[in-house]
C-alpha positions as CSV (number, residue, x, y, z in Angstrom):
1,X,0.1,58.8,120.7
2,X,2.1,56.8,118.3
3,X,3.2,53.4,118.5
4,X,7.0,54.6,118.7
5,X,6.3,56.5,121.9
6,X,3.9,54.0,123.1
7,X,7.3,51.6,123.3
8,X,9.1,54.3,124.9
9,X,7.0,54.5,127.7
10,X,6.9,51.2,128.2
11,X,10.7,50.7,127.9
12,X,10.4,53.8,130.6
13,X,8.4,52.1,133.2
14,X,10.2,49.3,133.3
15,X,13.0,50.8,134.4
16,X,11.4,52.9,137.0
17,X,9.7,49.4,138.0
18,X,13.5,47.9,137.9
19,X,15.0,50.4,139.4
20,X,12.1,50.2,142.7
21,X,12.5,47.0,142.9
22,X,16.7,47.3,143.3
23,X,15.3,49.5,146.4
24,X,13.4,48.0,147.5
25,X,15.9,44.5,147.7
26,X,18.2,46.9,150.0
27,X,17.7,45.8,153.2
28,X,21.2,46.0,154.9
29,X,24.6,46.8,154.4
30,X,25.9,43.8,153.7
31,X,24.1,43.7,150.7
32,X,25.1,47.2,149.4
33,X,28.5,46.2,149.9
34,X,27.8,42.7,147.7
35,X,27.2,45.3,144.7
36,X,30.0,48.0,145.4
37,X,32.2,46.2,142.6
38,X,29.3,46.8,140.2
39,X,29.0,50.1,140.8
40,X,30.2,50.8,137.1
41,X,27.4,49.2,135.9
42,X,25.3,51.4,137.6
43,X,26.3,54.3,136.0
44,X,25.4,53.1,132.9
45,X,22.0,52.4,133.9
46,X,21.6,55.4,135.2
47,X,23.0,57.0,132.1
48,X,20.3,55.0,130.0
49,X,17.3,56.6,132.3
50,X,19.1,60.1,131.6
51,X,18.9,59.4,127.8
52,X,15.2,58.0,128.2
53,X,14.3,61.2,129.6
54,X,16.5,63.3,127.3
55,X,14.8,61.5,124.3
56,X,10.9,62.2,125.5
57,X,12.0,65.7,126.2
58,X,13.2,66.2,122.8
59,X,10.4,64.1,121.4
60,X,7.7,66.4,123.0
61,X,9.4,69.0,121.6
62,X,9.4,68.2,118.1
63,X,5.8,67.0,118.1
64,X,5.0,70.5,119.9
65,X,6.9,72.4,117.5
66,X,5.0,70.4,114.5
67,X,1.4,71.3,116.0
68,X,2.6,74.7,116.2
69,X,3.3,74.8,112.1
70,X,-0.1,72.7,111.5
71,X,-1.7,75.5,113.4
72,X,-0.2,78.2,111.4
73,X,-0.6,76.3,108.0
74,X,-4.6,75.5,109.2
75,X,-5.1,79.4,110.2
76,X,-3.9,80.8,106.9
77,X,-5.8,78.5,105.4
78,X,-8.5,79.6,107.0
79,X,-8.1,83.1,106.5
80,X,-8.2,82.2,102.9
81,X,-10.9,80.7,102.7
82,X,-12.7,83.7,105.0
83,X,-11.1,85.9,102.2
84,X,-12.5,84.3,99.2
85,X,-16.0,84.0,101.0
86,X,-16.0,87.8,101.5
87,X,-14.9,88.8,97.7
88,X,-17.4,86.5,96.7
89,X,-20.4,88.0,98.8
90,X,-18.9,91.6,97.2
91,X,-19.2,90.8,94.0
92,X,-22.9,88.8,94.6
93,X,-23.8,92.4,96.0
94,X,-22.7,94.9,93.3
95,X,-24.0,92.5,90.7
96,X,-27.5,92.5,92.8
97,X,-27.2,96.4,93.1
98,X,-26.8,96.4,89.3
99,X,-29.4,94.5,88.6
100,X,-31.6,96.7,90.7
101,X,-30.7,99.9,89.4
102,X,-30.1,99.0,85.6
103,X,-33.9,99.9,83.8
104,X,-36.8,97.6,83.3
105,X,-38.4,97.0,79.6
């Protein structure tokens, strides 16, 4: 995992932490009603843990979409090299079947 998303789990878990501590501080009404004229604020927040979300989604997509190509790239690579190996045992072959069959002095 990269440093990058190492942050952005971090900066994700303290918001979950924030946000179950805020629930944990409601005990009554009274209280809830103290915050009603911040309730703007709170949408915000709220919008911030949507775009925390949004952003790892997207995140794991691209890295899964880039381990996808890598994986192509690496199998046709491979297939390559499987190619070579098997033109090279060919030829090794017809030049030992020529050796055998040409006549000895």
């Amino acid at each position: 995992m990269t440093k990058n998303r190492i942050i952005l789990y971090i900066i994700f878990a303290v918001f979950h932490l924030g946000a179950f501590i805020f629930t944990l501080l409601i005990t009554d009404l009274n209280f809830l009603m103290k915050i009603f004229k911040h309730i703007a604020l709170f949408k915000f927040i709220t919008f911030f843990g949507i775009m925390l979300l949004a952003t790892d989604f997207i995140w794991a997509w691209i890295v899964s979409r880039d381990s996808l190509k890598e994986k192509a790239a690496l199998t046709h690579e491979l297939n390559t090299l499987k190619a070579k190996l098997f033109d090279l045992q060919e030829v090794a072959k017809a030049s030992e079947a020529a050796a055998k069959s040409a006549p000895k002095n």
